[in-house]
N, C-alpha and C positions, 0 to 999 in steps of 0.2 A: 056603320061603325060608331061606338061611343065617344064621345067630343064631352072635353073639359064641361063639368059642372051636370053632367047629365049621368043617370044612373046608370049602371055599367049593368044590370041586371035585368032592363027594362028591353022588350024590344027584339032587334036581332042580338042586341051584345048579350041573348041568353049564353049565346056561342063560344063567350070568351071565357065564362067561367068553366065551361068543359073543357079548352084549351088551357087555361092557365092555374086551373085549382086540382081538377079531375084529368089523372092521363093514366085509362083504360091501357092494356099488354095482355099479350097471349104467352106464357110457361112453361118450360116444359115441368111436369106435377113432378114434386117432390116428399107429399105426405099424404096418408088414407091412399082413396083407392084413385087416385090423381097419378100415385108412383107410376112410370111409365107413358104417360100420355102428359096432357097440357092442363093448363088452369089459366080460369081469365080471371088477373089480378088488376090492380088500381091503386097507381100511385098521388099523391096527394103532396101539392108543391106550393108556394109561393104561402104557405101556412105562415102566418107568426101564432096564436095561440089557439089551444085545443081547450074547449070547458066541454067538458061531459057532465050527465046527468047516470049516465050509467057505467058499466064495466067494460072495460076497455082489454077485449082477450088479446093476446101472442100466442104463436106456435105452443109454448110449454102452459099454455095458462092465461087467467086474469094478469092484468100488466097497471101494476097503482103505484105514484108515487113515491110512499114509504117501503113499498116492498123489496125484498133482497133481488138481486141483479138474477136473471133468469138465466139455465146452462148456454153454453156456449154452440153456436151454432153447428151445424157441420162445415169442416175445413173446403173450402174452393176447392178447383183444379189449378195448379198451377201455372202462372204464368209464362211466356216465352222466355227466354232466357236474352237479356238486356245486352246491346254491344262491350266490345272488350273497352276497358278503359283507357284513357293514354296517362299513367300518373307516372312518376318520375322514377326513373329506374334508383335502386336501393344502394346504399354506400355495398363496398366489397370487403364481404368476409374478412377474418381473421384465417392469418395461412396456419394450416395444420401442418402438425409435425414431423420429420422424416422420415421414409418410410425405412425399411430394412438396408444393406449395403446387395445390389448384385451381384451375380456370377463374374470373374474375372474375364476378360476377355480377351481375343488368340489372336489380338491383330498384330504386325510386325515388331521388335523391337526398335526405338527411336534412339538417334543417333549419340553417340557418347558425349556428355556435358563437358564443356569446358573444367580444366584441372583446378581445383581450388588452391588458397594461396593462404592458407590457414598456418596460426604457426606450428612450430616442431613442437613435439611433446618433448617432454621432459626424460633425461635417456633410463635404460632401463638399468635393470641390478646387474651387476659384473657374474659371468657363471662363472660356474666351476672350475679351478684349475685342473689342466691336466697331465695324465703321467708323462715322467721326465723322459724324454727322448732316446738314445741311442749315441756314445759317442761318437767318432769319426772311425774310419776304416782304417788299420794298421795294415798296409800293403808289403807283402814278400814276394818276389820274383825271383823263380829259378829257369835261368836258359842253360843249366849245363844238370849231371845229377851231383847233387851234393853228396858231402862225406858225413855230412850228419842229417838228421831228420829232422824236421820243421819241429817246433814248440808254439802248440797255440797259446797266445797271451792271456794272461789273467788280467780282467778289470781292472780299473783304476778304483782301490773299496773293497774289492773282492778277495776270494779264494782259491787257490786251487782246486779244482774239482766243481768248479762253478760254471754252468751252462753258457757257451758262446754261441751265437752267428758267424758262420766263417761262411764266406765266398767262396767255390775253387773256380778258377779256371784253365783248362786243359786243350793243347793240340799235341799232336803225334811229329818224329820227326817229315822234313817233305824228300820226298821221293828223288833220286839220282836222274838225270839227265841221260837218252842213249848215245852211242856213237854213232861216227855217219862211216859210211864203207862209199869207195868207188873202185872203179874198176874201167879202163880202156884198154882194148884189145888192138892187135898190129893193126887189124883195120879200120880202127880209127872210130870202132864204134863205143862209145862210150855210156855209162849207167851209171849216176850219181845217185843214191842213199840216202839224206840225211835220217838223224836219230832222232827219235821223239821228244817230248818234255817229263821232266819227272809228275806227277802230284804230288799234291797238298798233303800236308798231315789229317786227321781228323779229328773235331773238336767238336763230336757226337758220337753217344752209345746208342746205334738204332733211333728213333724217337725223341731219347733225352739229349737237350741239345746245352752244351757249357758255354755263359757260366751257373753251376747251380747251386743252391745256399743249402747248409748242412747244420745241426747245432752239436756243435764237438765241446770237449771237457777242458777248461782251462790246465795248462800246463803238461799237460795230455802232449804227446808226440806223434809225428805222422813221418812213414817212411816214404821217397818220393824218389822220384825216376823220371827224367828226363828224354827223350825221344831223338836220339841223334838221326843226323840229315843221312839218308844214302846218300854211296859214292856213286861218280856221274863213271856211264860204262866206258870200258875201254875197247879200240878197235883188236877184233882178233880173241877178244877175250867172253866168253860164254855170249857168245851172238851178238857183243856191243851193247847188252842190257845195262840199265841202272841200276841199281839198287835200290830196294823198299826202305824208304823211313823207318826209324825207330819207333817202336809203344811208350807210350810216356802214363804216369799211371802215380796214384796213390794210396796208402791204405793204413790205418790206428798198429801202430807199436804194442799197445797196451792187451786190444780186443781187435788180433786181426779180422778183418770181415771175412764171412762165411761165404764161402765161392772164390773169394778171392780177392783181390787189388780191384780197384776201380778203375779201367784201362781205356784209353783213346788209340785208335790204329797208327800208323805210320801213313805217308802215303806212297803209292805204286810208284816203281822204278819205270820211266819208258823204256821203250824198245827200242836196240839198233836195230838201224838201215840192214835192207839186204838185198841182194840184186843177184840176176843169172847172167853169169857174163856173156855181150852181144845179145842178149833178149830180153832182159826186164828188170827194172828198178824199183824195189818199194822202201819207201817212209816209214818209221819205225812209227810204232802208233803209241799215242800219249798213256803217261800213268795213269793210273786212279789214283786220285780222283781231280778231273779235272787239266790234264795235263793236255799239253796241242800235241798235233802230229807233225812228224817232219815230213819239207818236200820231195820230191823225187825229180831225176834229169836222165831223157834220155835220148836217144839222136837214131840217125839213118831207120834200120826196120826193130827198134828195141822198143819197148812198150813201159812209160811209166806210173806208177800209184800212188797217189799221197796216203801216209799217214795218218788213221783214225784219229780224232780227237778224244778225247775222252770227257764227261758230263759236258761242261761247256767250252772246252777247250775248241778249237777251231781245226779240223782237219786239214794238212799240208797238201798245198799247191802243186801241180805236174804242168811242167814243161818242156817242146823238145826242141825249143830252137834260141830258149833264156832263160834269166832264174826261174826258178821256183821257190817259192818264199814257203816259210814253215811255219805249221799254224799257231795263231797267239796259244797261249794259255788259260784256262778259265779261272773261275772263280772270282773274288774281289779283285781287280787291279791285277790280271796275272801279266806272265811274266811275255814280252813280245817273240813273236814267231823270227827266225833268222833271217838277215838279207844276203845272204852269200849270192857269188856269180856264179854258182850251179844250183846245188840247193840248198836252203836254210833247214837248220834245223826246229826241231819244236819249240815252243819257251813255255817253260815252267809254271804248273801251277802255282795258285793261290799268289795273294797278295804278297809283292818281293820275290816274286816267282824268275828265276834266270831266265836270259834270253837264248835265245838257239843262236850258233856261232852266225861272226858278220867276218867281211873282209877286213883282213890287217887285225885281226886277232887269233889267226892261226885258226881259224874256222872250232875252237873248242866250245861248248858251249857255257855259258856264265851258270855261276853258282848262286843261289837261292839266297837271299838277304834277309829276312821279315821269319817272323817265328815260323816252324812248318811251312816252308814254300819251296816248289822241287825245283829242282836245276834244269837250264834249258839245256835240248839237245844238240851233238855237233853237226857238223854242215860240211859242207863239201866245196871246194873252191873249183875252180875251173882249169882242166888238167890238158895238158897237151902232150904226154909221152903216155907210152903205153907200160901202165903202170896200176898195181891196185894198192891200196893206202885207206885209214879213217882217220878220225880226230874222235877226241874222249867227248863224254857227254858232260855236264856240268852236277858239282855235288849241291845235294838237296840241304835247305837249312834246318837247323836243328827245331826240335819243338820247345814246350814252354808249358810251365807250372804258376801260376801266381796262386797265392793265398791274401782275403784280405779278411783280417779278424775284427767286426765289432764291437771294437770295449771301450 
């Protein structure tokens, strides 16, 4: 090796100038007919200055000093691609703006918020007044028939021949109470009777049921008729029957009505009692409408029937060894069946309807109180000779007209 102060040239250290100055490489050829194959090239290292005496070529040519920079070589292959960096993650965005509103959605409705407690508004405009009313009702009642004809009133303002509101209301008289029959033979067999109850009057034509409102002419007249009660039947006298109530009815003075008056029935007279002496006793059966049936009594081998009822009157009780009680009467509040000590008679339709005779009233039956309400039937008391005898039925009460004019 070459040591300080000794020629580095001389010797074996020819060695180092091929190491350190000349470093020979194999190529693969990239120009002329080298393309494809190799070239032994020689690199030249540890150089400080180059003096030449001649031309110094490059790839593109002479290569001198002043001359303009020669083209650009051909580009490399590229290298690997370098690991990922770790640099510092980047501030965040600005937030973009909203998007669109969705679809409403079907989930359940939520529970109702508490009431707020805001104040009242302010009230609103007053509306419209409106048309003036109707004065009160001027009420006429007739229980009997009058000798003159109603005059419907004129206004207070008004005119004769000036359009009213009238009200009518109308029942028939109530129906007669029948008589009660008995009869006891020598041998002791006995058949007690009693008579039915009258019915009600009626305070319907079919369908149309009173009271019903009409507009009639101020000063205008109306003819009117009251409904008397039938009489309650007598024993011995056309089978003990009652008699049918009166029609009660009205109709314009001026323009009678075509067809007629406007009429309500009476109501049905009960039946007297009737019986087969020594075999059978029947109960007069109730009026129409509504009226009870009387009891029947009979004893040893006689057979007895109570008295039909009529609509809801009560059919009469049959007894053969004590009363028999007569059945109520229908209708509103009618009239009670009789407690005699053989048999009661019916009691009377409709509301105030008579009772059918009791004891210690002579067994007749009570008369009809209440507008149209029939008289109860008579009754039979409890006989010990042999004897046939009735008692009267009771009279049915009269009907009833009211008018009430709107002016």
């Amino acid at each position: 090796m070459a040591s300080p102060g000794n020629d580095p040239f001389s010797g074996s250290n020819t060695r180092n100038l091929l190491q350190h100055v000349f470093s020979p490489k194999i190529v693969q050829g990239v120009t002329g007919p080298s393309i494809g194959g190799y070239d032994v090239r020689l690199d030249l290292i540890n150089v400080d200055n180059i003096y030449t005496t001649g031309i110094i070529y490059g790839p593109s040519g002479p290569i001198s000093g002043g001359g303009a920079a020669g083209p650009t070589g051909v580009t490399g292959r590229t290298g690997p691609t370098g690991p990922t960096g770790s640099g510092i993650t980047g501030a965040t965005g600005v937030t973009g703006s909203a998007g669109p509103t969705g679809p409403t959605g079907s989930g359940p409705t939520g529970p109702t918020g508490a009431s707020g407690s805001g104040p009242t508004g302010p009230a609103g405009p007053t509306g419209v007044t409106g048309p003036a009313g109707t004065g009160g009702g001027t009420i006429t009642v007739y229980t009997s028939t009058p000798a003159s004809p109603y005059t419907v009133p004129t206004p207070s303002g008004g005119a004769a021949g000036d359009p009213v509101r009238v009200q009518v209301y109308m029942k028939g008289g109530g129906g007669g109470g029948g008589a009660s029959v008995q009869s006891q033979s020598i041998g002791l067999i006995e058949t007690d009777a009693a008579g039915g109850g009258g019915g009600e009057g009626a305070d319907a034509i079919g369908a149309l049921q009173f009271p019903i409102t009409l507009i009639m002419t101020a000063a205008s007249t109306i003819n009117v008729v009251v409904g008397a009660g039938g009489a309650g039947g007598a024993f011995g006298v056309n089978n003990g029957d009652g008699s049918t109530g009166g029609v009660s009815s009205f109709d314009s003075v001026q323009t009678p009505r075509n067809g007629g008056p406007i009429t309500v029935a009476g109501g049905g007279g009960g039946k007297g009692g009737s019986y087969s002496s020594g075999v059978s006793a029947t109960g007069g059966a109730g009026g129409a409408s509504n009226g009870g049936g009387g009891g029947a009594f009979a004893n040893s081998t006689a057979t007895p029937t109570g008295g039909l009822g009529n609509g809801t009157g009560s059919t009469g009780q049959t007894s053969t060894s004590g009363t028999a009680l007569g059945g109520n009467g229908g209708g509103f509040r009618g009239g009670l069946g009789g407690v005699s000590t053989s048999a009661g008679g019916g009691g009377g339709g409709g509301s105030g309807g008579g009772a059918g005779g009791t004891v210690g009233t002579a067994d007749i039956g009570s008369a009809g109180t209440a507008y149209g309400a029939g008289g109860g039937g008579g009754s039979c008391p409890t006989n010990l000779a042999a004897l046939t005898q009735g008692f009267a039925g009771g009279t049915g009460a009269a009907g009833v007209v009211i008018f009430t004019a709107f002016v």
